[in-house]
C-alpha positions in Angstrom: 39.5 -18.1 32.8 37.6 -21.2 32.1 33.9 -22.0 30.5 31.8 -24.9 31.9 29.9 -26.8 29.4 27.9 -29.9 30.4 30.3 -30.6 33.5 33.4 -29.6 32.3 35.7 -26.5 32.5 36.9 -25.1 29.2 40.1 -23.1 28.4 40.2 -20.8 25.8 42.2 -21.3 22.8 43.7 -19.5 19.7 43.6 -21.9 16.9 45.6 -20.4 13.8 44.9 -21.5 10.1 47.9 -20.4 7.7 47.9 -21.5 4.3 48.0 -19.6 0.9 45.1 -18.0 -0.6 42.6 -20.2 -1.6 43.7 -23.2 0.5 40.6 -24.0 2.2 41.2 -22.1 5.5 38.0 -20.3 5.6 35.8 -23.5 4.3 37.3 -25.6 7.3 37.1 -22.5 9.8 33.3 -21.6 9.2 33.0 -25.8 9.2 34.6 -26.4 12.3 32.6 -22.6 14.0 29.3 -24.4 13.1 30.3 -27.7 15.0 31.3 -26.1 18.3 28.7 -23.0 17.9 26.1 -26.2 17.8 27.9 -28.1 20.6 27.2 -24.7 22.5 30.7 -23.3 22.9 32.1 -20.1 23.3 34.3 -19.8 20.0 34.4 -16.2 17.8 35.8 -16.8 14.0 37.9 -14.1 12.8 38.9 -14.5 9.2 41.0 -12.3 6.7 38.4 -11.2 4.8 36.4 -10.0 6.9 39.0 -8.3 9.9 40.3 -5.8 6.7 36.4 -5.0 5.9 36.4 -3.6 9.6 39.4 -3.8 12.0 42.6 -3.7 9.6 40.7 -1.4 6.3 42.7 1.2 6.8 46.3 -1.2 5.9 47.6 -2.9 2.4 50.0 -5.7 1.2 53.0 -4.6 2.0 55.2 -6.6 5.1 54.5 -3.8 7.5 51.1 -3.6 6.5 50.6 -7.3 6.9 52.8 -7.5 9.9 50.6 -4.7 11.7 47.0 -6.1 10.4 48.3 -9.4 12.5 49.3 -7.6 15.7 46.0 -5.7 15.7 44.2 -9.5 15.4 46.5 -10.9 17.6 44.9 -8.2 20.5 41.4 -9.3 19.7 42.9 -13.3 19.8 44.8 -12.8 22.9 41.7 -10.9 25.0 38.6 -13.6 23.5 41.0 -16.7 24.3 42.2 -15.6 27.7 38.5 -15.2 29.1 37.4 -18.6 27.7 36.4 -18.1 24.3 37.7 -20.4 21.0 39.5 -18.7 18.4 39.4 -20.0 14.7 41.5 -17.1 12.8 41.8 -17.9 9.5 44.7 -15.5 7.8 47.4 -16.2 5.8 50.2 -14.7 7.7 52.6 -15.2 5.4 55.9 -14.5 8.0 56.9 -17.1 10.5 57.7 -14.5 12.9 54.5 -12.7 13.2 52.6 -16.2 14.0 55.2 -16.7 16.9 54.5 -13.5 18.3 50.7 -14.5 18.3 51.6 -18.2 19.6 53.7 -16.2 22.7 50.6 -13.9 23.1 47.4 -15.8 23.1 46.3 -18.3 25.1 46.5 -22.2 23.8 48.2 -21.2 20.7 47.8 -24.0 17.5 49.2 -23.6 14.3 47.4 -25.2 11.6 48.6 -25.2 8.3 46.5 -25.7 5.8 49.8 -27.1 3.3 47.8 -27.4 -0.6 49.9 -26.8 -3.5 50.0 -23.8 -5.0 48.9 -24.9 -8.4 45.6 -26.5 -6.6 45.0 -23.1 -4.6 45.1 -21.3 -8.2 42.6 -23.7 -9.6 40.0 -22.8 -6.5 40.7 -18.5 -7.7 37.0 -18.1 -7.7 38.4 -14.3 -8.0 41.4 -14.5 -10.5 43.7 -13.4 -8.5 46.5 -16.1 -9.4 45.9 -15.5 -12.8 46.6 -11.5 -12.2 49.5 -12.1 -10.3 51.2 -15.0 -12.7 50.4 -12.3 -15.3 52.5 -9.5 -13.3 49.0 -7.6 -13.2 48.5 -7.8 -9.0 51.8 -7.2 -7.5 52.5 -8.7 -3.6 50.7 -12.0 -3.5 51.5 -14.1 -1.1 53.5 -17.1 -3.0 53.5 -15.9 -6.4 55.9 -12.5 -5.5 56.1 -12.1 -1.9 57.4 -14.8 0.2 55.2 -17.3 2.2 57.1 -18.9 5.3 55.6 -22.4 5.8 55.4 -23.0 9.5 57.9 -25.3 10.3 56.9 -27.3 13.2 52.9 -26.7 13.8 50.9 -28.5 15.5 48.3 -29.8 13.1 49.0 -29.9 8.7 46.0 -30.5 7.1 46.2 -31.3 3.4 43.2 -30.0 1.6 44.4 -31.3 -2.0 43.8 -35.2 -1.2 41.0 -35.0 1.6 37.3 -33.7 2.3 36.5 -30.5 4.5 34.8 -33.3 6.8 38.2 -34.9 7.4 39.9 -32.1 8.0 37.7 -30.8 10.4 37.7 -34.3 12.0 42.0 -33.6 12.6 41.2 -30.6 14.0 38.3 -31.8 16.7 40.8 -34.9 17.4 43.3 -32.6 18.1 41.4 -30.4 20.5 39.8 -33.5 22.2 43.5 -35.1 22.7 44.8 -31.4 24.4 40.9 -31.0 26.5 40.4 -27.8 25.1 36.7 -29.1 24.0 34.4 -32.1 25.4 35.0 -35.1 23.9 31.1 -35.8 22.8 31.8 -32.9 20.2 30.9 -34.8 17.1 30.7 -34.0 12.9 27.2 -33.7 12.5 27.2 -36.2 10.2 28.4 -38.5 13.2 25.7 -37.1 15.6 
């Protein structure tokens, strides 16, 4: 299903930010919503955060857990970017597997990942959460004692540790320019 806005159709898409905890998916996500929320477009932001607050409450940590609170977003990806609307999920979906199940499901499917260091994301723990985990306190996080699977071939890597939100925003409208999945007089604000 496509979207007109100012003259020209728009597809849906499912753009997918995966990156540790405390990489800077959510700052660039709620960034890039306000951009194409002010452009007018269709887009809905679903973020980790807030999906187990709601949708997922009822599951933990463990890879089932995380496997099944992905296939339960994945649904609410695949029906939003099928009928024209934007995705930005934000999540870390740690397995490599579980993101190519949503890239064969959903409609446009990009992987973003946002690749920072893990010593960088620790240093951003506004919550301690590293420092639990390094301490053997909080058991199953992602890159510390479970596994995180870095995607191996996505579409866009940002690098949060050497550049602004602004820029890496600016990869991310670039790249949905170059595939026409948003009009190309989408701008930064700071450019409009």
């Amino acid at each position: 299903m496509s979207i007109r806005t100012q003259d020209q159709a728009q597809e849906g898409f499912t753009l997918w930010m995966t990156g540790l905890s405390g990489a800077g998916k959510t700052t660039i996500a709620i960034a890039l919503e306000n951009i194409l929320r002010d452009a007018g477009l269709p887009v809905e932001r679903l973020d980790g955060d807030t999906v187990r607050e709601g949708l997922t409450r009822d599951l933990g940590f463990s890879k089932e857990d995380r496997d099944k609170n992905i296939e339960r977003v994945t649904f609410v990806a695949k029906l939003l970017s099928r009928n024209g609307v934007g995705v930005i999920a934000s999540f870390i979906s740690p397995y490599r597997a579980a993101r190519e199940n949503v890239r064969r499901q959903t409609t446009n499917f990009i992987e973003v990942f946002i690749d920072t260091p893990i010593d960088v994301c620790a240093s951003r723990d506004v919550k301690g959460l590293y420092a639990k985990a390094f301490a053997g306190e909080l058991k199953h996080f992602t890159g510390v004692d479970d596994p995180y699977e870095a995607p191996e071939d996505p579409e866009i890597t940002i690098y949060t540790a050497g550049e602004s939100v602004e820029e890496s925003v600016s990869h991310i409208l670039d790249y949905l320019q170059e595939r026409g999945l948003i009009p190309e007089w989408v701008t930064l604000r700071a450019e409009a």
